[in-house]
C-alpha angles and dihedrals in degrees: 000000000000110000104207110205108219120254106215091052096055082052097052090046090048100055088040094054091040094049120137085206085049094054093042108040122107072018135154115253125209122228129174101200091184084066100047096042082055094048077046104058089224095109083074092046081056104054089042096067093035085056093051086040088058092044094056096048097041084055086045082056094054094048108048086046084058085051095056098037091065097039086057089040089054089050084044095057096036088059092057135222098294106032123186127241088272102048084043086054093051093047092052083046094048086044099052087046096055098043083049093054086044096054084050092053088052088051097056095040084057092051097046084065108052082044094053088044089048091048093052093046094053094046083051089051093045089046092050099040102089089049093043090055100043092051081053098050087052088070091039094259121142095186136064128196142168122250094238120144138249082043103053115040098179143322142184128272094251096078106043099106096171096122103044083048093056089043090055091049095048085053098041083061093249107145077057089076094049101066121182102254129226116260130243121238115219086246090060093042084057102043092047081049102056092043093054092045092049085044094061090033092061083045096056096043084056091045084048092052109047091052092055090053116097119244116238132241131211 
């Protein structure tokens, strides 16, 4: 007996199986935040306070050479016009202190601001998430991913969801929350500078201090 397979069902298995939702769903979506922190304006918020962030360390830096400059031209003088070998040695070992402390406060400053660029980018990516995701949700997608190579290598035009993200973000009031800040004058970088310098200063003299102190016994 000829088994007849029903039409209407074939149809209805075929669209199913052929499906964009179907392919896409529980999908990876493609997002270029470059791109969106651009449309954004945030991009420019960004290299404002970066810009005030390098101002006031630079001035940190010039400060703290000062510091040390004086500290190496008082070991100089005491050590008079015609120094012997030891006060010539303690002048090459102060030297080579101070240029070593120096080189570690570079270090630091240098750190302070990856650490500052990497704070303002991850605030950026925590702002934009929700809208990133629920632009993503709108095309059946569950995951969201930067088009970064080696990674990702390419991808169809469906899931870039780059634009309605940023669309999302502009109406949920996001570029708001990324002001441009004010910037910092060179004076105020200074004067921020010295305060923080005599403020560790003051630390470390008490440190010093307290550890030169002798403990006392009962």
């Amino acid at each position: 007996m000829k088994r007849i397979f029903p039409l209407a069902l074939f149809l209805l298995l075929t669209a199913f199986l052929s499906s964009d939702s179907f392919g896409q769903n529980g999908g990876i979506a493609i997002l270029n935040i470059d791109k969106a922190a651009e449309a954004l304006g945030v991009d420019r918020v960004v290299q404002a306070e970066m810009a005030n962030v390098e101002k006031q360390v630079n001035a940190q830096l010039a400060i703290r050479q000062e510091n040390l400059q004086a500290q190496m031209n008082g070991v100089t003088t005491a050590a008079g016009e015609d120094p012997d070998d030891t006060k010539k040695r303690e002048i090459l070992a102060t030297n080579q202190q101070l240029n070593q402390q120096f080189n570690q406060t570079k270090a630091r400053a240098g750190q302070a601001l990856q650490a500052a660029r990497t704070a303002l980018i991850n605030r950026f990516r925590a702002d934009f998430q929700p809208f990133a995701l629920e632009a993503a949700k709108a095309k059946g997608l569950d995951i969201v991913m930067f088009n970064q190579a080696p990674s990702l290598y390419t991808w169809a035009d469906n899931v870039e969801v780059t634009d309605d993200a940023v669309a999302l973000a502009k109406a949920g009031g996001l570029p708001d929350k990324w002001t441009m800040p004010v910037p910092v004058t060179d004076d105020q970088a200074r004067e921020k500078a010295i305060s923080d310098e005599n403020k560790r200063l003051a630390e470390k003299a008490k440190a010093d201090t307290k550890s030169a102190t002798p403990a006392k016994t009962e």
